[in-house]
Each structure stands twice: as structure tokens, then as C-alpha cells.
N, C-alpha and C positions, 0 to 999 in steps of 0.2 A: 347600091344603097338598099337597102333593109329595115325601114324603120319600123316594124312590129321587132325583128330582133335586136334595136337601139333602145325601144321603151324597153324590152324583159330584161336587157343589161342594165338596164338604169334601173331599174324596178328594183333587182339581186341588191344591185351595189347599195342602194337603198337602205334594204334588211340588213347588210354586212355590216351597215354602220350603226343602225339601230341594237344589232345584235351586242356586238362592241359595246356602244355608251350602257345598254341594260350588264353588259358583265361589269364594266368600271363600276357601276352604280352597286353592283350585289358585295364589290369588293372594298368600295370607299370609305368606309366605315372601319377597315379594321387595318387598311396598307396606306403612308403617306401616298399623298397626289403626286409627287416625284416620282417614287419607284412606280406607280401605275403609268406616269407620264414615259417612262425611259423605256417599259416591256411593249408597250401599247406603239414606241416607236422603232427601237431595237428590232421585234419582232416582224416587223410592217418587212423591214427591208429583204427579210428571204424569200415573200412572194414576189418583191420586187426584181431585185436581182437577176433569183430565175426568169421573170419573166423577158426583162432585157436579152437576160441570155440569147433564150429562145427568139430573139427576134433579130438576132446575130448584131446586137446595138452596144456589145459591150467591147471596150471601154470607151466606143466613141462617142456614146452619149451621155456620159459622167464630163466631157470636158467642156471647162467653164472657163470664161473674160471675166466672171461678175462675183466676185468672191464677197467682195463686200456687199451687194445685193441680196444675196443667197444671206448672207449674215444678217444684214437686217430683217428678212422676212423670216428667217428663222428663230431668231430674239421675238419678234411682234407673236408670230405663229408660232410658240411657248409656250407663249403669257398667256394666250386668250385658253390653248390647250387644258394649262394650268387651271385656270378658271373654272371651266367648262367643266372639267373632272372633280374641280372640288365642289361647284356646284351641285352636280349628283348626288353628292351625299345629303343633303338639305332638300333637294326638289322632287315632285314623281317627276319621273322620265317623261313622258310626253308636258309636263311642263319647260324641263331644261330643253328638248327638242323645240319646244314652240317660242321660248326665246332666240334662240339662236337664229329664227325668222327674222330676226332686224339685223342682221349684216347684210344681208344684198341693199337693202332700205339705206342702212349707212355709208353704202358702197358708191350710191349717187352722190348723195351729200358730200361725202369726199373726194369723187372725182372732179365734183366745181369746185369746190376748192384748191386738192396739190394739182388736178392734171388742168388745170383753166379748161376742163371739158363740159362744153356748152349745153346746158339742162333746160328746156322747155315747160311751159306750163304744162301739161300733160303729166312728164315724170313728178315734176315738184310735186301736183296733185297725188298723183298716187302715194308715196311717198309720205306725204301730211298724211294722206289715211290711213295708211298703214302704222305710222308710229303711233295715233291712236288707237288702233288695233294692239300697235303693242303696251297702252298704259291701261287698257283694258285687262289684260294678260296681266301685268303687275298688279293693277289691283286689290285680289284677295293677299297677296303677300307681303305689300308695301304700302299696305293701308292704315289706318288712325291708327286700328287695334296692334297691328307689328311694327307701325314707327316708334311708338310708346314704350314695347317692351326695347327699341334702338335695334342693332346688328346682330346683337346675342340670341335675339330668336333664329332660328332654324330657317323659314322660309323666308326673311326680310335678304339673312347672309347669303341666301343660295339665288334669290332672285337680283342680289347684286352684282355676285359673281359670276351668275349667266348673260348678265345685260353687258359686263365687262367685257365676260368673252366673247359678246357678241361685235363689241367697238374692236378687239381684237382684231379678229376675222376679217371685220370691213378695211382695215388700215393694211391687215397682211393681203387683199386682195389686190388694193391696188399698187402692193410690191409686185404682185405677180403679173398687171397688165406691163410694170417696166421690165420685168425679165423678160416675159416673152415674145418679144422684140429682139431679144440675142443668143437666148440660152432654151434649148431643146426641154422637150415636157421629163423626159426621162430624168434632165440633171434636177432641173424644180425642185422634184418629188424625192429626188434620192439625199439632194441635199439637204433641204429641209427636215426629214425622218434621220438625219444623221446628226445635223446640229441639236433638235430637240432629243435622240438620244443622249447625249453629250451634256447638255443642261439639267437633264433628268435625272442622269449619275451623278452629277456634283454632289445633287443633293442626297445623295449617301450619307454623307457625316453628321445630318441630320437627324439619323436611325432610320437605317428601313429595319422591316420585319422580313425574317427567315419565312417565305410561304411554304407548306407541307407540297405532299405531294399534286393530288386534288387542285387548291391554287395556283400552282406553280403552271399546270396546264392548263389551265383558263388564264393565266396570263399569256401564256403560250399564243392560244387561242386567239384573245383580245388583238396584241399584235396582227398575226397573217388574218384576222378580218378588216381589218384596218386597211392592212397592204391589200388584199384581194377586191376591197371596196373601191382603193383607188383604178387599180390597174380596170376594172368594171368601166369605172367612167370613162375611162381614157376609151376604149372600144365601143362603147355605146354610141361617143359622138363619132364614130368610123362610121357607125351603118343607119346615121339620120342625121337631119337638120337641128343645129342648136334648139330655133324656137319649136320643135317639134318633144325632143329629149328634153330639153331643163327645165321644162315645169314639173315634169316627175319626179324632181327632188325632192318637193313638198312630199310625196308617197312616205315619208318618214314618220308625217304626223301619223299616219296609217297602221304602218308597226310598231309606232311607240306606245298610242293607246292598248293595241292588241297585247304587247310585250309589255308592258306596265300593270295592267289589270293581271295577266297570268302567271305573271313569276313575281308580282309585290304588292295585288290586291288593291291596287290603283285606278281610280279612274277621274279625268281631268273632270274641275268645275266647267260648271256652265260658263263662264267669263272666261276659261282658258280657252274655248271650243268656238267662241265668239270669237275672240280675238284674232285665235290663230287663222280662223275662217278670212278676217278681215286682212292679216299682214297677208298669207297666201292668197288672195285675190289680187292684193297688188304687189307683189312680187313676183307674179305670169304677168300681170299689166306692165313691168317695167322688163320685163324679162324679153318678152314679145314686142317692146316698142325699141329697147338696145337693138335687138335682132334686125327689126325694122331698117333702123338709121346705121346700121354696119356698125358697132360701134366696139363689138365685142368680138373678137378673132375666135375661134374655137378650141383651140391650144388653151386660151383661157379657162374655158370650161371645163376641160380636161383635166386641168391640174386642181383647179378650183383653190376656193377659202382653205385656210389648217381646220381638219374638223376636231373640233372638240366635243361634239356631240354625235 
């Protein structure tokens, strides 16, 4: 074990993703959420791939009992995708990053519910405070002045469709604590990135737009960070302890203010900076007390949420 080089793997994987959501975000504007949805996963699969390769796991970690599983998580882990990208276009970036903090939040709330898994005062508490952390966070965007103007305003639409993608994320999570009970982290990740390419193409017929050169490599790009972001995770949790590695997930709020301010002259209100301060406090508080009660394998963490963000 290594866990100063489990936090810099996590740290990287971090940035890979942040890097990713600030290029969807430079492109959302001018390319459907489909075709950004389908390159962003299309793309993902050739770091992946190789990377199996190299780990001499192929083809025996593509094979799967759970096809319908992997279908459902990959339909749920889509939508929220979906979401999450078209959110972008409407939010700064370390906004739509500091929404997407209420999925591990909603991750509890539904594991008492589908998995009958048993929630303590403790979680509950953190959890209440975090979701006001998170109407904290909504508030400049879902407030008097932008419920009035309804959805048609920019940040009411994008603070809808990041909280969506956030409900996403938490439903596709706990697909992934029942896969990983049967199905290796390699097939998860490959299956998933295949079905959402697949959903992404459909919508073709919809109109994509022809990207120039230029674009065409930043879609390139978007993709293998996406993929390189994941396979990060997966190795990070090799050389430390969960509760030690996943609260550096939060390090995202980190690069998205930096990456927001510098490439789109952005910088989060004071209510987002509160907030998100509040969901990531208790989101290591429930992160650290899972860890605690064994409650969370580390395959899980590995594969993690669909990120949309």
C-alpha cells in the first residue's frame, strides 16, 4: 500500500474529469448533448480497452451473467449523463460540479429504501445537512427572481437538469452496488461506456453537427479523459484505504473553480462556496462512517457513479 500515491491518482483522476466537463461545457453550446454524450463515451473506451489489455484481462473481464443489469445501469447512467452535459451549457462549471454533490447524499436515502439498508441517526443527520447545503446552492438559481421568469431562464433550466443528474447518479449507484456482487469492475465500466455510446448515436437523426478539425480533437480529447479518469480511480483505490482516497473526490470543487475562472471568467457566488462547503463536509462524514460500518466494498468505489460531471 501507497497511499500518498492513491491521493495523486485520485487528485489526476480528479482534474481528468474536471478537465472533460470544462471541454463539454466550451462545446455545449454549439454540439447536441447526444453527439457530446456518444464521443465523451465512444472515446472513454480506447484508454479503456488498452488498458485491460495490458493487464492481460481481456476478454475475460468483459464477460457478463447480468446483461439486464448492465442495461439498466446504463439507461439510468445516460440520463443523468444526459443531464449533466446539458446542464453545462446553462451553469458555471464549478456550479454544475457542486450540484452533482447530492448524489452520494441521495445514495443513502436510496439505499433505505431499494436495498432495506439500515441508516442510523448519524447518516440521516448528515444527509438533512447536506441537502440543505444543497438548497443553499440552488438558491441564486431557483429563486423568486428565476422561478418567475419558469424554466426558460438559463440557470433555473441548468440548475434542474444538474439536480436531475444528480438523482441519476444516485439511482445508477446503487445498480452498481448490485452488480458488483457478480460482475468484475472491468465489465461495469466497459459496459456502461458502450451502452451510453449506443444511446448517444441514436440520437443522430436528431442533427448532429459536422465538428471542424480543431473540435473534432477535443471531442477526441473529452472521451480518453473521461476513460483515463476512470481507470485513475480504479488504481488509486489499489494503493490506499477507501476512507482515506474518497474524500478527494471533492478536489473537483478545486479544479472547477480554477478551470472556470480561466478558461470562462467564472467565479462561484458566495451561496455556491457555502453550500458546496456544507454537502462536502458531509459527504466525508458519510463516506467515513460507510467505511466505518463495511458497508461499501471497494470495487464500488472504483467504478463509482456515471459521471456527468
Amino acid at each position: 500500500m501507497s497511499p500518498l500515491l492513491g491521493i495523486s491518482l485520485k487528485l489526476i483522476s480528479a482534474l481528468a474529469f474536471t478537465l472533460m466537463s470544462a471541454g463539454i461545457k466550451s462545446m455545449a453550446a454549439r454540439y447536441p448533448t447526444g453527439e457530446l454524450v456518444f464521443v465523451r463515451s465512444f472515446f472513454a473506451l480506447i484508454p479503456l480497452l488498452i488498458w485491460l489489455a495490458w493487464r492481460s484481462e481481456l476478454p475475460a473481464a468483459l464477460k457478463t451473467n447480468n446483461l439486464r443489469g448492465h442495461l439498466k445501469r446504463g439507461i439510468i447512467g445516460s440520463t443523468g449523463m444526459f443531464c449533466g452535459f446539458a446542464a453545462l451549457q446553462f451553469l458555471p462549471l464549478s456550479d454544475a460540479v457542486a450540484l452533482g454533490y447530492a448524489a452520494p447524499l441521495a445514495v443513502v436515502v436510496l439505499a433505505a429504501l431499494v436495498l432495506k439498508e439500515r441508516v442510523r441517526i448519524y447518516r440521516w443527520s448528515a444527509v438533512t445537512i447536506g441537502f440543505v447545503g444543497v438548497l443553499i446552492m440552488l438558491s441564486p438559481h431557483l429563486g423568486a427572481g428565476a422561478l418567475s421568469q419558469g424554466l426558460q431562464a438559463g440557470p433555473a433550466l441548468g440548475a434542474a437538469l444538474g439536480l436531475a443528474g444528480a438523482c441519476c447518479s444516485a439511482f445508477a449507484s446503487i445498480e452498481i452496488r448490485l452488480l458488483t456482487h457478480t460482475e468484475k469492475t472491468g465489465a461495469i465500466v466497459f459496459y456502461f461506456m458502450l451502452l451510453t455510446s449506443l444511446l448517444g448515436l441514436a440520437t443522430i437523426f436528431l442533427g448532429w453537427r459536422m465538428p471542424d478539425l480543431q473540435d473534432a480533437a477535443m471531442m477526441v480529447a473529452i472521451g480518453i479523459l473521461g476513460g483515463l479518469g476512470q481507470i485513475l480511480i480504479v488504481q488509486a483505490y489499489r494503493f490506499g484505504d477507501a476512507s482515506l482516497i474518497a474524500p478527494f473526490e471533492y478536489s473537483t470543487m478545486l479544479w472547477a473553480v480554477a478551470l472556470g475562472w480561466f478558461m470562462f471568467g467564472d467565479w462561484p457566488a458566495n451561496t455556491i462556496l457555502i453550500g458546496a462547503t456544507i454537502v462536502i463536509a458531509s459527504g466525508i462524514y458519510v463516506i467515513l462512517r460507510e467505511q466505518q460500518l463495511g458497508l461499501i466494498k471497494r470495487e464500488q468505489r472504483e467504478v463509482g457513479p456515471s459521471r456527468s460531471t
